[in-house]
SEBADO-311638 format. One record per residue (C-alpha): residue number from 0; x, y, z. Coordinates in pm, 1 decimal, padded with zeros to 6 digits, m for minus. Each point is the difference from the previous one (the first is absolute). Layout:
    nr          u          v          w
   NUM          X          Y          Z
...
REM end
This chain:
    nr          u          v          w
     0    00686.1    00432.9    03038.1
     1    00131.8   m00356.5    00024.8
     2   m00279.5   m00254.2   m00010.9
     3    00130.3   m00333.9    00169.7
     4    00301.9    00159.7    00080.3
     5    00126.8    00009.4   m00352.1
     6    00035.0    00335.7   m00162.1
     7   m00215.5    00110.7   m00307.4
     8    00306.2    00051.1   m00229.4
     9    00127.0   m00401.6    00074.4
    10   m00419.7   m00098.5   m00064.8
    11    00032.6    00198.3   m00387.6
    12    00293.7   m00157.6   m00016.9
    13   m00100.6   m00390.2    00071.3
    14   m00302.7    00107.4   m00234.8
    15    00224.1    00106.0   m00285.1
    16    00188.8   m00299.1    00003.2
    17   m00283.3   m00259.0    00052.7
    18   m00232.0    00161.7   m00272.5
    19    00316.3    00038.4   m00211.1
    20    00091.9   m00320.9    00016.7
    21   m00360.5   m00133.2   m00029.2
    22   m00049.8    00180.3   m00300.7
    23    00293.3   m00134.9   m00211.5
    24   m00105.9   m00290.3    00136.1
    25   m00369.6   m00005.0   m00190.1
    26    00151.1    00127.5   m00294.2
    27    00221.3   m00291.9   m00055.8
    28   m00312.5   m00263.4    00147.5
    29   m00339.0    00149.6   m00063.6
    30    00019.1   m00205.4   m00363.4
    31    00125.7   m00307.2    00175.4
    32   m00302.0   m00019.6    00256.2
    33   m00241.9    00158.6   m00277.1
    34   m00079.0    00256.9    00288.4
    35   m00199.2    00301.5   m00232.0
    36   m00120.3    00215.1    00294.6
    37   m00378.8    00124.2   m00043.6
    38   m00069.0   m00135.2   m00322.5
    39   m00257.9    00215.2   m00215.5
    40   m00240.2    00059.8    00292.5
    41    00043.9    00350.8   m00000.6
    42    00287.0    00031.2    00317.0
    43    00284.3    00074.6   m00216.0
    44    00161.8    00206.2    00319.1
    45    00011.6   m00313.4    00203.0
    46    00248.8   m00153.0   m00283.0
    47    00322.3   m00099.2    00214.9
    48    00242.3    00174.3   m00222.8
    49   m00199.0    00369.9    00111.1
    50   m00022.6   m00118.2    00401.0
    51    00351.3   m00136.1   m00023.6
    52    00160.2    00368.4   m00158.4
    53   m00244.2    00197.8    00255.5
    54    00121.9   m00180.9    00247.9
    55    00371.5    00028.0   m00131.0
    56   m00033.8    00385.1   m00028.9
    57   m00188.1    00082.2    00302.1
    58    00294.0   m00177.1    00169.7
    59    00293.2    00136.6   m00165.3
    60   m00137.6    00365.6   m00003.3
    61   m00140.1   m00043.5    00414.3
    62    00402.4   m00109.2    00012.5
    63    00144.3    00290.2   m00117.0
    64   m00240.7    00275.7    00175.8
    65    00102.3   m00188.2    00333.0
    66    00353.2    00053.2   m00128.8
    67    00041.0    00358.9   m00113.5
    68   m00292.6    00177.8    00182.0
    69   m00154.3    00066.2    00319.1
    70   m00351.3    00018.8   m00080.5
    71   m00239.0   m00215.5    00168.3
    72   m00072.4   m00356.8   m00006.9
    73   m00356.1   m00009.3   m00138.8
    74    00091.2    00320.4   m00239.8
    75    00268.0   m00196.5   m00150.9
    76   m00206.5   m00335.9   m00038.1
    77   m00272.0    00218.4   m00133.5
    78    00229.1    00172.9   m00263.0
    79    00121.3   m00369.0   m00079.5
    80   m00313.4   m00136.3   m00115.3
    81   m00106.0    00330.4   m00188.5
    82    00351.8   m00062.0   m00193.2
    83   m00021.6   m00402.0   m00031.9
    84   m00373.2    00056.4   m00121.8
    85    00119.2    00218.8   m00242.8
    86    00282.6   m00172.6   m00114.2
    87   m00193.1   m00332.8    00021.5
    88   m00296.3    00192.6   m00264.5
    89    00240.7    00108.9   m00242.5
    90    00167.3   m00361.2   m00043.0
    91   m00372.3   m00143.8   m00009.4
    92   m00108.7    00240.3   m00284.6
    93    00306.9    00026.9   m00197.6
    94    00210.1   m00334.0    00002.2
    95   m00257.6   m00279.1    00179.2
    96   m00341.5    00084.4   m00195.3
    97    00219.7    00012.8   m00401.4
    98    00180.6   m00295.2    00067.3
    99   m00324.9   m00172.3    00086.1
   100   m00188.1    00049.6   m00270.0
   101    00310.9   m00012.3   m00228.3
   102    00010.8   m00269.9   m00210.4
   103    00162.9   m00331.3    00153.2
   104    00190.0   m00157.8   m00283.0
   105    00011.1    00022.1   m00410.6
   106    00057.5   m00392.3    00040.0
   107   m00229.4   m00201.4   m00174.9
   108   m00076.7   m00365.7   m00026.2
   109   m00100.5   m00181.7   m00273.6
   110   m00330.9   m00163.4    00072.8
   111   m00034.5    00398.2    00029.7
   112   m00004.7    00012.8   m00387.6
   113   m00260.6   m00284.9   m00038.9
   114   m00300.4    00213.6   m00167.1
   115    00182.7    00299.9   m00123.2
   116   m00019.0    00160.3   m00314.4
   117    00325.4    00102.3   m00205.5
   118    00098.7    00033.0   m00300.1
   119    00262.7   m00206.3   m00224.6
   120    00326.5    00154.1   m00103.2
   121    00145.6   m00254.3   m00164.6
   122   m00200.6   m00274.4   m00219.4
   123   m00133.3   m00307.9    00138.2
   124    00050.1   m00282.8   m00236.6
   125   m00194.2   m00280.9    00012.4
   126    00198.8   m00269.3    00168.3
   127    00269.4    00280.0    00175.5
   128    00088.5    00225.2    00135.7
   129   m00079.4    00429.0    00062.6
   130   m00006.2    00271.2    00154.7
   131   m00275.6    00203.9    00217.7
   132   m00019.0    00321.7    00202.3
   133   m00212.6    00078.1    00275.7
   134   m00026.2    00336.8    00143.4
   135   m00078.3    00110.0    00323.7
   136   m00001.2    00231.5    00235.2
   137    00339.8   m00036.7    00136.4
   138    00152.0   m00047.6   m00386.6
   139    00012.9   m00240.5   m00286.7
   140    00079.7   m00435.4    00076.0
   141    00102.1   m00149.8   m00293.5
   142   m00020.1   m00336.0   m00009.6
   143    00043.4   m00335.0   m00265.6
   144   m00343.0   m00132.5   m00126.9
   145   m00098.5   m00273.0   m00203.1
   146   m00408.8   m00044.5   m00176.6
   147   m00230.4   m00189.5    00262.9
   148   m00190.1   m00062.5   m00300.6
   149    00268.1   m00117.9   m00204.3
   150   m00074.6    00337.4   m00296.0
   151    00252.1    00155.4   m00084.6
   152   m00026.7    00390.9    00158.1
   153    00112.5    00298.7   m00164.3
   154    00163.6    00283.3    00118.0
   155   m00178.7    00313.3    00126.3
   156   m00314.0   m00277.4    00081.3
   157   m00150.1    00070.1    00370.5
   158    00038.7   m00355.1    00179.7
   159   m00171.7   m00155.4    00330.5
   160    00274.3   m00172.2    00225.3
   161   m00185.9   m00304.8    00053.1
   162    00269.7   m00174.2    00259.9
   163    00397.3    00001.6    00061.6
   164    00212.0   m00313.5    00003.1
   165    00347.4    00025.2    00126.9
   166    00008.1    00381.5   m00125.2
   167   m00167.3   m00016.7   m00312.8
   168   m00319.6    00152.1   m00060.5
   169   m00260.3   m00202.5   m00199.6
   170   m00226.2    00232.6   m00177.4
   171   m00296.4    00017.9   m00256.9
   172   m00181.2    00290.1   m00199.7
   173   m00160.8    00230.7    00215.2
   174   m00318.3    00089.0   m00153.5
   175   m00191.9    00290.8    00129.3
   176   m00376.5    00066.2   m00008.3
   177   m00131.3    00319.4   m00167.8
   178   m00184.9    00229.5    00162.5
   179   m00344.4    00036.1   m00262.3
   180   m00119.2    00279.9    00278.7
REM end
């Protein structure tokens, strides 16, 4: 069958190459243009990346039926889809869903440490200065430190980062409350 004169194997064809070149094309711009699809309203299959590789597939494998068999037209478009939907499910589940809810970056900032607790490592004299460790989930960030308060802090002593000027933390005694239950 040749719809508008143009056979089926030259329409796959144009569709390979446009949705090819369309996809590479969000890749490298969807961050530009802050383009994030669906968003978290529950349409996850309408996210470009998934219509852009069904669209991709269905064209490439519609190309090569056309190609190397003689089945029919609407058997071969049919056997496409089943393949690109497939295809299309498998890089949803296993590569787009983990990388989405993996986590983005271990980079931190650090207003990010204003009201965390750590715990000095290395003695914070009165007027100078020390040492303190933070742990999180991602690993340990030690950092310089110097007495809000102007004590002098002891190592081992559990300290409150208070605020951070031009990378050093400013900290005091972290005191906490007993439980009498």
């Amino acid at each position: 069958m040749e719809p508008f004169s143009i056979p089926l194997e030259t329409i796959y064809l144009y569709g390979l190459i446009i949705s090819g070149v369309l996809t590479v094309l969000y890749v490298l711009f969807a961050d530009v243009f802050h383009f994030h699809g669906a968003g978290d309203g529950g349409l996850h299959f309408l996210n470009p990346v998934l219509i852009f590789a069904f669209v991709t597939i269905l064209s490439a494998s519609g190309y090569l039926f056309e190609r190397l068999s003689s089945l029919h037209y609407l058997l071969i478009l049919a056997i496409s889809a089943v393949i690109a939907i497939i295809v299309v499910t498998l890089l949803n589940v296993f590569v787009l869903l983990p990388l989405s809810s993996a986590e983005e970056s271990l980079v931190y900032k650090e207003s990010d440490l204003q009201g965390r607790i750590g715990t000095v490592i290395t003695s914070i004299p009165a007027d100078g200065f020390g040492e303190v460790m933070i742990e999180s989930t991602s690993g340990r960030i030690a950092k310089p430190a110097v007495s809000f308060d102007g004590d002098q802090i002891p190592n081992g002593t559990s300290v409150l980062v208070v605020q951070v000027k031009d990378g050093v933390l400013q900290v005091t005694v972290h005191h906490q409350l007993e439980s009498f239950i």
